[in-house]
C-alpha positions in Angstrom: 2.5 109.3 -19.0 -0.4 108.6 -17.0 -2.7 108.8 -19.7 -0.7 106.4 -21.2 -0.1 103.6 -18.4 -4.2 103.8 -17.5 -4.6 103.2 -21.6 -6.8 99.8 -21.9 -6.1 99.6 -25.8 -2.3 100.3 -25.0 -2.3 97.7 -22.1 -3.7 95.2 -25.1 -1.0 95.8 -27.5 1.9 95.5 -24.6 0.2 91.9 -23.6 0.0 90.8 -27.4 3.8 91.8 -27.9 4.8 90.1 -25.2 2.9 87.1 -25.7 4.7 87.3 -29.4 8.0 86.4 -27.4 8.2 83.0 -26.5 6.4 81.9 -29.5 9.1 83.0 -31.9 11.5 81.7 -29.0 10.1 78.2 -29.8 9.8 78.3 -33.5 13.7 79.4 -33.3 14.3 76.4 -31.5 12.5 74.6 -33.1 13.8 75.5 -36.9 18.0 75.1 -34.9 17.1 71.5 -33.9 15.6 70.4 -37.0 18.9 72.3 -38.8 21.3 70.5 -36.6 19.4 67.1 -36.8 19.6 67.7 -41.0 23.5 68.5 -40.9 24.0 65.5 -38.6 22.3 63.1 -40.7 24.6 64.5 -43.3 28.1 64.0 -41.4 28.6 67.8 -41.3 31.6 69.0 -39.8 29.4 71.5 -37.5 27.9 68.7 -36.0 31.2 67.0 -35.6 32.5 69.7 -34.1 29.3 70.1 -31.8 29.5 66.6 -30.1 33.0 66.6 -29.6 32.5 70.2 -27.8 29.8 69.2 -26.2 31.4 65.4 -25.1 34.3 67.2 -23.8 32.1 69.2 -21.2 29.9 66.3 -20.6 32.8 63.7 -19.8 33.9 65.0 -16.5 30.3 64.9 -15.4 29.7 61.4 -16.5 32.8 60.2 -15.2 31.8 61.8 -12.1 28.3 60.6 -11.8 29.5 56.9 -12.9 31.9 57.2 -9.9 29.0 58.0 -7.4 26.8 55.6 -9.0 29.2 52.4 -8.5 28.7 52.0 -4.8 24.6 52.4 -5.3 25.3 50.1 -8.3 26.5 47.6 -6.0 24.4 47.8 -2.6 21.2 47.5 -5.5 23.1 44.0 -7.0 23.7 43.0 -3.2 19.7 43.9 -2.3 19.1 41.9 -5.3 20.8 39.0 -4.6 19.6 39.1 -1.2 16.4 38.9 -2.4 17.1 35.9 -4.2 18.9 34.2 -1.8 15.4 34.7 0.4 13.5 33.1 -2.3 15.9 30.0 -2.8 15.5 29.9 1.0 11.8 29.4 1.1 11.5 27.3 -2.1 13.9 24.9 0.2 11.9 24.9 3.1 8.5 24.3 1.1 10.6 21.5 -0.5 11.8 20.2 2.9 8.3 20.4 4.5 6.9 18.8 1.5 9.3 16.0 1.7 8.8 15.9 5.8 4.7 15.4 5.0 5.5 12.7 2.5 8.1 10.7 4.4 5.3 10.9 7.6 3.1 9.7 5.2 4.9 6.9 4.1 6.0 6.0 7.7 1.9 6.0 8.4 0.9 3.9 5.3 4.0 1.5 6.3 3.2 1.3 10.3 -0.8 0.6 9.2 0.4 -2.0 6.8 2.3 -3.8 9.3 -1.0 -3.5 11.6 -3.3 -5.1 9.2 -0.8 -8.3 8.6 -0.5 -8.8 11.6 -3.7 -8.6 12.0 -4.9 -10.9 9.3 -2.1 -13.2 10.5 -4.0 -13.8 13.9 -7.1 -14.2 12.7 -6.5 -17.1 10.6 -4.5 -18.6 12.9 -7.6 -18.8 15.5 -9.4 -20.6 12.9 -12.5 -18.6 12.5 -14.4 -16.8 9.7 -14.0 -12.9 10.2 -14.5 -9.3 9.1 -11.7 -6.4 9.3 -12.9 -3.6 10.1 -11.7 0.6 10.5 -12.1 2.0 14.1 -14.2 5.2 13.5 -14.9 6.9 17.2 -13.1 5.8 20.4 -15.9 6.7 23.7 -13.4 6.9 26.6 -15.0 7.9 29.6 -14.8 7.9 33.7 -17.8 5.3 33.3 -17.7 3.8 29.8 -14.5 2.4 27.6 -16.3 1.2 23.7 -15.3 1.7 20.0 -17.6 2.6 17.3 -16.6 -0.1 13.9 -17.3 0.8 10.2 -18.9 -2.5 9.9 -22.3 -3.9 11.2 -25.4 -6.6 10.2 -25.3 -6.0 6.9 -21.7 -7.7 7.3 -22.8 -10.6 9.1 -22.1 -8.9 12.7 -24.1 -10.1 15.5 -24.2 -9.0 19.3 -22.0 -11.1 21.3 -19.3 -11.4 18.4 -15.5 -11.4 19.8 -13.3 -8.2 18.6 -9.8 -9.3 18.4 -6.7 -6.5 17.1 -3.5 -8.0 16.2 -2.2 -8.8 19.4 -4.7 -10.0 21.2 -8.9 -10.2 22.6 -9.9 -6.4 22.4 -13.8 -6.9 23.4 -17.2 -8.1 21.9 -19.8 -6.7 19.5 -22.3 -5.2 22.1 -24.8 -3.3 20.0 -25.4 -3.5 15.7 -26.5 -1.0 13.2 -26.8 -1.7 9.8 -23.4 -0.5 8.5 -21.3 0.4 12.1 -21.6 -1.4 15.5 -20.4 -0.3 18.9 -17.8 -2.6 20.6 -17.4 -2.6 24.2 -13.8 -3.1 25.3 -12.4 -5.5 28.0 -11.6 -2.4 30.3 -15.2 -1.2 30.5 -16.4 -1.7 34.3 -19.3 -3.8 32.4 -17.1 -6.3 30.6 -16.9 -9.9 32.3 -14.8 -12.3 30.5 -13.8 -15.9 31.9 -10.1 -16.8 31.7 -7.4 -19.5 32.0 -4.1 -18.0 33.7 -0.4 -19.6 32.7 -0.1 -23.6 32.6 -1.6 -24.3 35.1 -4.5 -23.0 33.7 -6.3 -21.1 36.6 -10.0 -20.3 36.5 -10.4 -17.0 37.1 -12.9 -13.9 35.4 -10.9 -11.1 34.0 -12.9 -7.9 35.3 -12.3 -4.3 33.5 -12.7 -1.6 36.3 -11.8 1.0 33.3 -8.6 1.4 33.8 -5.6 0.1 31.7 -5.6 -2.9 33.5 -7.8 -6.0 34.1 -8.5 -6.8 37.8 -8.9 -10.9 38.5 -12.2 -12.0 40.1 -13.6 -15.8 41.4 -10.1 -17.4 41.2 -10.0 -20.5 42.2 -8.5 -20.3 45.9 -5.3 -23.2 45.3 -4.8 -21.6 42.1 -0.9 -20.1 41.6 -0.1 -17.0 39.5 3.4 -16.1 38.7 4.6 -12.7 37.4 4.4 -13.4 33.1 1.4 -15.9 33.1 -0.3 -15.8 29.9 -4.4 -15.0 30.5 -6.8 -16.3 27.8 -10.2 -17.1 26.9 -11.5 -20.2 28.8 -14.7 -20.4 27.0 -16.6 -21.2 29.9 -19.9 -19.9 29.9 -20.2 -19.3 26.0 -19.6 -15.9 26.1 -15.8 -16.3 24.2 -14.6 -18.7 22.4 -11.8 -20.5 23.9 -8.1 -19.5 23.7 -8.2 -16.3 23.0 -5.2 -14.2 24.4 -5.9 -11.4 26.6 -2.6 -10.6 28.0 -0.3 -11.4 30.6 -0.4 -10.9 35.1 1.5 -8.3 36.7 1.9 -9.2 40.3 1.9 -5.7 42.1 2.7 -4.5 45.8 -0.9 -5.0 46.8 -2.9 -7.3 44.1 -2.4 -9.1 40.9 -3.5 -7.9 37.2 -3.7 -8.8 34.1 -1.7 -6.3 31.5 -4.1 -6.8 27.9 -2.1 -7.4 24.9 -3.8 -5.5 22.7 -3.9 -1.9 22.5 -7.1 -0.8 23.7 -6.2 2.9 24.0 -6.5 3.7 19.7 -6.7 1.0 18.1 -7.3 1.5 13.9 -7.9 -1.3 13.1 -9.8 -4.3 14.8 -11.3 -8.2 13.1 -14.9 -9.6 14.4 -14.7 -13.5 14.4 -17.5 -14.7 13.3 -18.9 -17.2 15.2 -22.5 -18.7 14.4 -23.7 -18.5 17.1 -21.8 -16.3 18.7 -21.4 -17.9 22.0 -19.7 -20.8 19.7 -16.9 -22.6 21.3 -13.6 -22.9 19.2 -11.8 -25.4 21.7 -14.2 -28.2 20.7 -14.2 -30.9 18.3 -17.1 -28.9 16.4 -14.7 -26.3 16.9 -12.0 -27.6 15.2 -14.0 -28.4 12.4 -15.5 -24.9 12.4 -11.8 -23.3 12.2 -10.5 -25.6 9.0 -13.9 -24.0 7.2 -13.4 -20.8 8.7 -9.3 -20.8 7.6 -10.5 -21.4 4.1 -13.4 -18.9 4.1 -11.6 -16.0 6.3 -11.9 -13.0 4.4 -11.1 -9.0 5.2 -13.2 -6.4 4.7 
């Protein structure tokens, strides 16, 4: 027995038999499942007999497994409509913010619009020959209050030239570039402007101390203020045409002011009358003349 277990060309011969096994396992298997898929092609009662045998066992199970499977079945359709209900969600709010941006837009456009004519209303109405112009840097300091314009010389701007916005004087045309100029406002601690206060027109000068108001300088001593007066351009001196509005006092605990009109905090958009020269007087007779001419020939840029 020993001689036999320690045998090499025995050991062969046991590994090559038993390797022999599953191979004829397979071709078994094999030749049965192509025999059974030949007799079911061909209806044979075998076969029927086989399904119904083996449906009988399998039933039970599937009815089984279907039962389990229901509940999963439905948490999977909840999940899923879940996960549309997310999406629907967030379409709507993309929709919601894209229809908040437009309707801010529209609001913008609108509340510019209305700027502009009013705008363009004043001008004309002060009778002079102008140029619109877009605000495109605001310098607002502790020592300096100016705008930078997109318009300059090569649009017929020249230092000196009034800067009105739709309510009222905002400055004058200080220093010109070719295509921008810098405008310094009435609030600057640098800006001087004479003035005429309510009806019975006070001569005063209306001196920016850069703050939002206008302190009143040089009045003349019988002159009388009341709270509401309306301050504008006297012309004296050349530097502003006359009649320009500026705004109106505001008599306080401890001195008077002047409250400007227009809004010299951001403005957008601003109109430079364009006076030739600048220090031109509207309030005369030339004046008038110059303002029928300058109604006809007004123009925006």
């Amino acid at each position: 027995m020993a001689r036999i277990a320690h045998d090499p060309y025995l050991i062969r011969g046991a590994h090559r038999q038993a390797g022999r096994g599953p191979g004829a396992s397979l071709i078994l298997l094999m030749l049965a499942a192509v025999l059974l898929l030949v007799l079911s092609r061909l209806d044979h009662p075998v076969t029927r007999h086989i399904r119904a045998t083996v449906t009988e066992w399998v039933s039970p199970a599937a009815a089984w497994g279907s039962s389990l499977l229901g509940p999963v079945r439905a948490i999977a359709a909840h999940f899923d409509d879940v996960a549309a209900l997310r999406r629907d969600l967030a379409t709507a709010r993309a929709e919601i913010a894209r229809l908040e941006a437009a309707d801010w837009r529209a609001a913008e456009a609108t509340r510019k619009l209305a700027e502009v004519e009013r705008l363009a209303a004043m001008v004309p109405a002060l009778g002079a020959t102008y140029r619109s112009a877009r605000v495109l840097t605001e310098a607002v300091g502790p020592f300096s209050r100016s705008l930078v314009i997109d318009a300059g010389g090569e649009h017929g701007l020249r230092a000196g030239h009034p800067v009105v916005g739709p309510a009222g004087l905002v400055g004058r045309v200080v220093e010109v570039g070719a295509r921008a100029a810098r405008v310094l406002l009435l609030t600057d601690i640098a800006s001087r402007v004479p003035v005429v206060i309510g009806d019975g027109r006070a001569r005063a000068i209306a001196i920016g101390d850069n703050s939002p108001r206008l302190a009143i300088g040089y009045a003349d001593r019988d002159a009388k203020m009341t709270d509401g007066d309306i301050v504008a351009t006297s012309g004296v001196g050349g530097s502003f045409p006359a009649g320009l509005r500026i705004g109106r006092i505001a008599i306080g605990e401890r001195d008077l002011r002047i409250v400007p009109f227009a809004d010299l905090d951001a403005p957008e958009h601003v109109s430079v009358l364009i006076v030739d020269p600048p220090d031109a007087a509207l309030g005369t007779a030339d004046g008038a003349g110059q303002r029928r001419r300058g109604g006809a020939n007004g123009k925006a840029g």
